[in-house]
C-alpha positions, 0 to 999 in steps of 0.5 A, spaced: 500 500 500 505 504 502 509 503 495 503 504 491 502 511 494 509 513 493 507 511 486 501 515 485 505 521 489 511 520 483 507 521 477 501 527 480 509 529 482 511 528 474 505 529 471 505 537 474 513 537 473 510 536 464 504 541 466 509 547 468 514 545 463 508 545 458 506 552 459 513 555 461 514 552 452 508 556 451 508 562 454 516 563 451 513 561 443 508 567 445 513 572 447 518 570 443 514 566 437 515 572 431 522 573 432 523 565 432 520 564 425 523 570 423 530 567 424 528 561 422 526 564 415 533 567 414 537 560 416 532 557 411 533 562 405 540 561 407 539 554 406 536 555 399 541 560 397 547 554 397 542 549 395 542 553 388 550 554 388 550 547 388 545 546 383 540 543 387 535 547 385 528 543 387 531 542 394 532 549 394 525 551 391 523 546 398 527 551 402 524 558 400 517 554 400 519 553 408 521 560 409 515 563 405 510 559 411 514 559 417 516 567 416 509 569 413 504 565 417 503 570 422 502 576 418 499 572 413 493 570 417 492 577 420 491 579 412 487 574 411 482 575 417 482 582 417 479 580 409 474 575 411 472 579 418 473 587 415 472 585 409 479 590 408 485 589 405 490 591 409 499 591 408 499 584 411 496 582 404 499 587 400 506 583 403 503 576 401 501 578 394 508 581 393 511 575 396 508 570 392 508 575 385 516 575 385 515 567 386 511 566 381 515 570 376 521 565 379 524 570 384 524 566 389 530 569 393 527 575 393 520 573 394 523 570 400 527 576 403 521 580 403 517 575 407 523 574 412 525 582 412 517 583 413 517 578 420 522 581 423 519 588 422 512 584 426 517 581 431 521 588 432 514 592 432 511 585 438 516 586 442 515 594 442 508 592 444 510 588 449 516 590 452 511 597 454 505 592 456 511 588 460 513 594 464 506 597 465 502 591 467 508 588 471 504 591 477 499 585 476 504 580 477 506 582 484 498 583 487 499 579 493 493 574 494 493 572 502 494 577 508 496 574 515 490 578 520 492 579 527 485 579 532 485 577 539 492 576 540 491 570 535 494 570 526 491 567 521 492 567 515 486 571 510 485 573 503 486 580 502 478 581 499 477 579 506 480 584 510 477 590 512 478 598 514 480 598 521 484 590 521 491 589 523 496 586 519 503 583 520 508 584 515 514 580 516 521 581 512 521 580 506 513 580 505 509 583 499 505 589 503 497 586 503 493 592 503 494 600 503 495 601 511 498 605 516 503 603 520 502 601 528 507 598 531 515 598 528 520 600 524 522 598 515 526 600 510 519 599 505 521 599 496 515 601 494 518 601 486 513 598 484 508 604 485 511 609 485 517 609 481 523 610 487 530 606 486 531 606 493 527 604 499 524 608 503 525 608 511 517 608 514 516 607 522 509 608 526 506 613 523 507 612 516 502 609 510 504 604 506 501 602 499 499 595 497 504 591 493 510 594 496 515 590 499 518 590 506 525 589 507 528 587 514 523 589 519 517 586 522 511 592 521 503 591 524 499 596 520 492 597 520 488 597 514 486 603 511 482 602 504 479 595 501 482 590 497 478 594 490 480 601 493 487 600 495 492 605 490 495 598 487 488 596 485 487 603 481 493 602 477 491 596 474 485 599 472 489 605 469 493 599 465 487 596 462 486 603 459 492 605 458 493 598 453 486 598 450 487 606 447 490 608 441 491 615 439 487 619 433 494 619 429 494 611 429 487 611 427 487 615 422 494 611 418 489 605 419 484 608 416 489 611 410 493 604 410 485 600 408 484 605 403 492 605 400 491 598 400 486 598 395 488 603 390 495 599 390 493 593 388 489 597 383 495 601 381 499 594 380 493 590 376 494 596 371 501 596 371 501 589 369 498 590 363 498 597 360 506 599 359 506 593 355 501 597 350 503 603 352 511 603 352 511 597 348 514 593 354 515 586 354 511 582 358 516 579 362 519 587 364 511 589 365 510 584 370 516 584 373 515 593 375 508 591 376 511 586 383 516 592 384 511 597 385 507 591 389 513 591 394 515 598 394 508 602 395 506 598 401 505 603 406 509 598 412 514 603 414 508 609 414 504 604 419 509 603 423 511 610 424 507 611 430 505 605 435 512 602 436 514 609 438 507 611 443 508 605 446 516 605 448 515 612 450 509 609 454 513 604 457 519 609 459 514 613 463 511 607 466 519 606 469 520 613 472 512 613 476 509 617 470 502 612 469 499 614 462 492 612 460 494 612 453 498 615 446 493 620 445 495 623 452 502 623 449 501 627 443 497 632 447 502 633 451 506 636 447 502 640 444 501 644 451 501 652 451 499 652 459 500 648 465 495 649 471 496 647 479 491 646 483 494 649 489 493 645 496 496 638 495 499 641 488 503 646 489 503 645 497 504 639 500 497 638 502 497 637 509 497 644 512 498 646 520 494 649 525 498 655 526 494 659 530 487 660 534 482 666 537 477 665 541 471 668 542 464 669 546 467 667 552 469 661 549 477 659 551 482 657 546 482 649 548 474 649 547 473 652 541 479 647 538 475 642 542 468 644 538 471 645 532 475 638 531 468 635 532 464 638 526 471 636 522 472 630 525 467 626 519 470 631 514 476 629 509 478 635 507 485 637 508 484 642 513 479 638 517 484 634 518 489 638 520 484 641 525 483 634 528 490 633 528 491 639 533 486 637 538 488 630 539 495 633 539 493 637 544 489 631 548 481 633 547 476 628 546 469 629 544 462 627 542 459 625 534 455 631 531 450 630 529 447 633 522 453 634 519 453 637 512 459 639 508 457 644 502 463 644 497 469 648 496 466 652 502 466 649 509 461 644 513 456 645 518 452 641 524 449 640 529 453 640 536 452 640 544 445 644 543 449 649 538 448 649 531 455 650 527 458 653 521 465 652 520 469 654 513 471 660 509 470 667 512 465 668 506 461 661 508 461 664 515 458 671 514 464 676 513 458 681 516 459 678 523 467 679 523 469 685 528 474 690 526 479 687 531 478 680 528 479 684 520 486 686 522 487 679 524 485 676 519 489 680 514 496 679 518 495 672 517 493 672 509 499 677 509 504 670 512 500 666 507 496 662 511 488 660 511 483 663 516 477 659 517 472 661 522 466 658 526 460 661 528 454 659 531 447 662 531 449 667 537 455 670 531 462 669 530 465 663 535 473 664 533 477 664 527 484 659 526 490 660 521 491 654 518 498 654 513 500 648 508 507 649 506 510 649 499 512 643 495 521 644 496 521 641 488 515 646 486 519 653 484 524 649 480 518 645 477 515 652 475 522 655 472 523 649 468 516 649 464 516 656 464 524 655 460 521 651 456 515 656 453 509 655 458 505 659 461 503 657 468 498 658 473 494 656 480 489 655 481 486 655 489 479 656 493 483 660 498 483 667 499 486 672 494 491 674 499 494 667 501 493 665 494 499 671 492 503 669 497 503 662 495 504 664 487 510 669 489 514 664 492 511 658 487 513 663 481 508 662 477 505 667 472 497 667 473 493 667 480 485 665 480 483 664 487 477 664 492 475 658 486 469 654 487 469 647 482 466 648 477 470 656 477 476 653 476 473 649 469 471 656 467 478 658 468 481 652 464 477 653 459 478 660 459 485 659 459 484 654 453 480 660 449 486 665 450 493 660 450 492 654 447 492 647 450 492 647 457 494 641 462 491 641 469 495 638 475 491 637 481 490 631 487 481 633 490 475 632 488 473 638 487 479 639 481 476 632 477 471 636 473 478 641 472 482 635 469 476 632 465 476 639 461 483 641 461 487 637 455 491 633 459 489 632 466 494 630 471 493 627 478 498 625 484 497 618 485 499 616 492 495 623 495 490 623 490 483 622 491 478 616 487 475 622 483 481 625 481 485 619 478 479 616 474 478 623 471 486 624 470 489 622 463 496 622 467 498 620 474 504 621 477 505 615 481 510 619 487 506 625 487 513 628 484 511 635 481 518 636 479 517 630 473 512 634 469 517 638 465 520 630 463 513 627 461 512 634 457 518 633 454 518 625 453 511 628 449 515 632 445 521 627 443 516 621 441 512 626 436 519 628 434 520 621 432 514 620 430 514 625 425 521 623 423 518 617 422 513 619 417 517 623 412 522 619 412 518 613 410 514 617 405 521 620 402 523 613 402 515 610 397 516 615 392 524 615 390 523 607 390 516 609 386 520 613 381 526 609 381 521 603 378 518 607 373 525 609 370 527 602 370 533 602 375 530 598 380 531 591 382 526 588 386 531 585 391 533 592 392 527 594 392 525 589 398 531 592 401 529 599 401 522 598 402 522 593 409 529 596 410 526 603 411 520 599 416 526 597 420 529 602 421 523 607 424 521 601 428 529 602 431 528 609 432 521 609 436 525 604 440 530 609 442 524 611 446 525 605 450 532 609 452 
């Protein structure tokens, strides 16, 4: 019995051992298969070559015939299914036709030439398509499956999906980081590469947040959960990656279109020549089917229809690299096209968690109660502000009850119910600036002058006290802002706060343009206003209330770690690290990749109409003609793949 159990244990043993090695040969056959095919092809035509020296003729007709079916198969059934599903000639056929042109009026070598120059081009333009797809969705692969759960003293091992807001985890050396959390209990070195881009681990300690997918160095950490399995940053990347892989930009759509209606009238334009220079020019026959095969090749359109996705998709993949998450190509060719580039101020341009700095109370309230009361109404508020009013009364050890009523009014201030009392806390104009006495006015400008946001309280008796809350500049923002000013870009802020802080900030930050006291649907009237007069504008904000500015600027950009779920549905772009200082970059790689996309078109139109011409004069052969034709697609795939630099 033992004997046939350690049986049946070796072959389920071995039949998995197959199974893994079964899929480990498909999975290299479908990232490396078009490139295989094409080495084979060229050994193949090489084979047949030396066949032919030897006047071996028939063995090498079976080695080209080889070639032609092993480098084309791929391209050829992409023509034939694009024809029976599309009903549309497109340049995979045009090659086939080609190929099998040459083969028919007995130039088999070049026929098979083209057929291996054209499958490495497929292979190089694959692996483009690849490489950006690998770099971006890497990410999927490092989505941990399982989490161990620390309650009642006890841990056990979870999925992540079953973890909830509020539960403890331990994360041991070594081990992927489960959910996004805040960090409880011990000290690590965290590399968090894969979301935000960072080469170098980032030392986190009691306090800290911590993002799903992350890796833990040597320390042992508890974190609490602070966001479900499906909210959690990591879950949002793979969401913007399923975008930004389905997406294909307008230019490329239009070469597709251009290339089905090319296709066509070059198969027209060949049938012609196939018979009318020999009536017309008294060509023989063999000469006008020969130039009638050397147009076929040299007019395809394969280097114009490369042109575009190998260099949009390296420069994609290079982004992705550097914490720069585009959401497609398109985000790409408008980028460089931007005139203007606009900050939403908190978060932005700030660092979005601002400082209670001062207090003054009044109604006979002390400084301790008027914290107290203020923290109770902002404690179920997420706006920046509210937290930092929070963060100051658990600084300073008050406590206090639930309000009840609470209602927030975007972009102004919140108010509820509380202790007997009915309260409005937000800007002086939410509160009633008519309530605000002479002494307190003075005040209050002082603290503008510095730079820092008042807020004020009151309840149905009047003014209660005011608060000076102050968020310090970004240090990366004023060289962010020079670098895009040096290179021809207007900037601009824009902010809710009053105009008095606002242009502190603005002189400190350097932009050229301030727009405060703004209310959402104000900063897209300002976007639009700014598009009106400068051009294409790009928006960088982090809120709710900047998505609907990002979804009317022509380039939205949201700061992925801080950024909220609106913000980064609605951007075009994400900045993984919240690194302001790389949109100069991203503006520039934009810039590079139409650049080279250009470079591209001209180079291969300038290379279809001197092979055409030359055809007609007579002083093309059609293995030159291969060579120039497929060489020039190489070529531009090669120059879009320097974007992968």
């Amino acid at each position: 019995m033992t004997e046939l159990i350690k049986t049946c244990s070796e072959k389920t043993t071995e039949k998995k051992r197959f199974e893994l090695q079964t899929e480990g040969i498909k999975g290299f056959l479908t990232q490396h298969g078009e490139g295989i095919a094409a080495a084979v092809s060229g050994v193949l035509i090489f084979a047949a070559i030396l066949s032919d020296r030897f006047l071996v003729h028939e063995l090498a007709v079976t080695f080209y015939l080889l070639a032609y079916i092993i480098g084309g198969f791929v391209k050829a059934r992409e023509g034939i299914l694009t024809l029976l599903n599309d009903r549309e000639l497109d340049v995979n056929l045009l090659m086939l036709l080609a190929a099998i042109g040459a083969a028919s009026i007995g130039y088999w070598m070049e026929g098979a030439i083209l057929i291996f120059i054209f499958s490495l081009s497929g292979a190089l333009e694959s692996y483009a398509m690849a490489r950006s797809h690998r770099d971006i969705s890497s990410l999927m692969d490092l989505k941990p499956e399982t989490a161990t759960l620390y309650a009642g003293g006890q841990e056990r091992t979870v999925r992540i999906e079953e973890l909830k807001v509020g539960d403890l985890v331990v994360i041991k050396p070594g081990e992927r980081i489960p959910a996004d959390g805040r960090i409880k209990e011990g000290i690590s070195s965290i590399n968090q590469a894969s979301i935000t881009g960072e080469s170098i681990p980032v030392d986190k300690e009691e306090g800290d947040e911590v993002f799903a997918g992350t890796l833990n160095g040597q320390g042992s950490l508890l974190v609490e959960v602070t966001r479900s399995s499906e909210s959690t940053l990591f879950a949002k990347i793979i969401r913007l990656v399923q975008e930004a892989q389905s997406e294909m930009p307008p230019s490329q759509l239009f070469i597709e279109k251009f290339e089905r209606i090319y296709a066509k009238v070059v198969i027209g334009m060949t049938v012609l020549l196939m018979f009318v220079p020999h009536y017309l020019f008294q060509w023989s026959w063999d000469d006008t089917l020969y130039r009638a095969m050397v147009f076929l090749v040299v007019a395809s359109p394969c280097a114009l229809v490369a042109s575009i996705m190998p260099a949009i998709l390296s420069a994609i993949s290079n982004g992705a690299r550097k914490g720069l998450l585009f959401k497609g190509g398109l985000h790409l060719e408008n980028l460089s096209r931007a005139s203007v580039v606009a900050f939403d101020k908190t978060g932005t341009l700030t660092v979005g968690e601002p400082e209670v700095k001062d207090i003054w109370p009044l109604q006979d309230y002390s400084r301790e109660e008027i914290l107290r009361i203020a923290a109770a109404i902002e404690s179920l508020s997420e706006h920046p502000i509210g937290r930092a009013v929070v963060a100051k009364a658990k600084e300073e050890g008050l406590s206090w009850d639930r309000p009840s009523r609470v209602q927030a009014v975007t972009g102004k201030g919140i108010e509820a119910a509380f202790e007997g009392h009915h309260w409005k806390i937000g800007k002086p104009s939410f509160v009633n600036e008519d309530l605000i006495e002479d002494e307190a006015q003075v005040v209050i400008q002082d603290w503008e002058q510095q730079g820092k946001t008042v807020i004020a309280i009151k309840n149905e008796n009047g003014l209660a006290g005011i608060f000076s809350v102050q968020d310090m500049i970004r240090p990366e923002a004023r060289k962010t802002v020079e670098k895009l000013q040096k290179m021809g870009l207007k900037v601009a802020m824009l902010t809710g706060d009053r105009r008095a802080t606002a242009d502190a900030i603005a002189r400190e930050a350097g932009v050229d343009f301030v727009y405060a006291e703004l209310l959402p649907e104000q900063k897209v009237d300002v976007v639009k206003e700014l598009h009106d007069k400068y051009g294409h504008v790009i928006m960088i904000g982090d809120g709710v209330n900047d998505a609907p500015a990002l979804a009317r600027a022509t380039v939205g950009i949201a700061m992925g770690a801080a950024g909220s779920d609106a913000a980064l549905d609605t951007a075009d772009l994400v900045l993984m690290n919240d690194e302001i200082q790389k949109i100069p970059g991203a503006i520039k790689l934009g810039k590079r990749a139409q650049a080279i996309i250009k470079q591209n078109m001209v180079f291969s139109i300038a290379v279809i109409l001197l092979l055409i011409a030359a055809n007609f004069m007579q002083n093309l052969t059609l293995p030159l003609g291969v060579v120039g034709h497929e060489g020039s697609t190489i070529l531009v795939i090669l120059n879009g793949l320097r974007l992968l630099r």
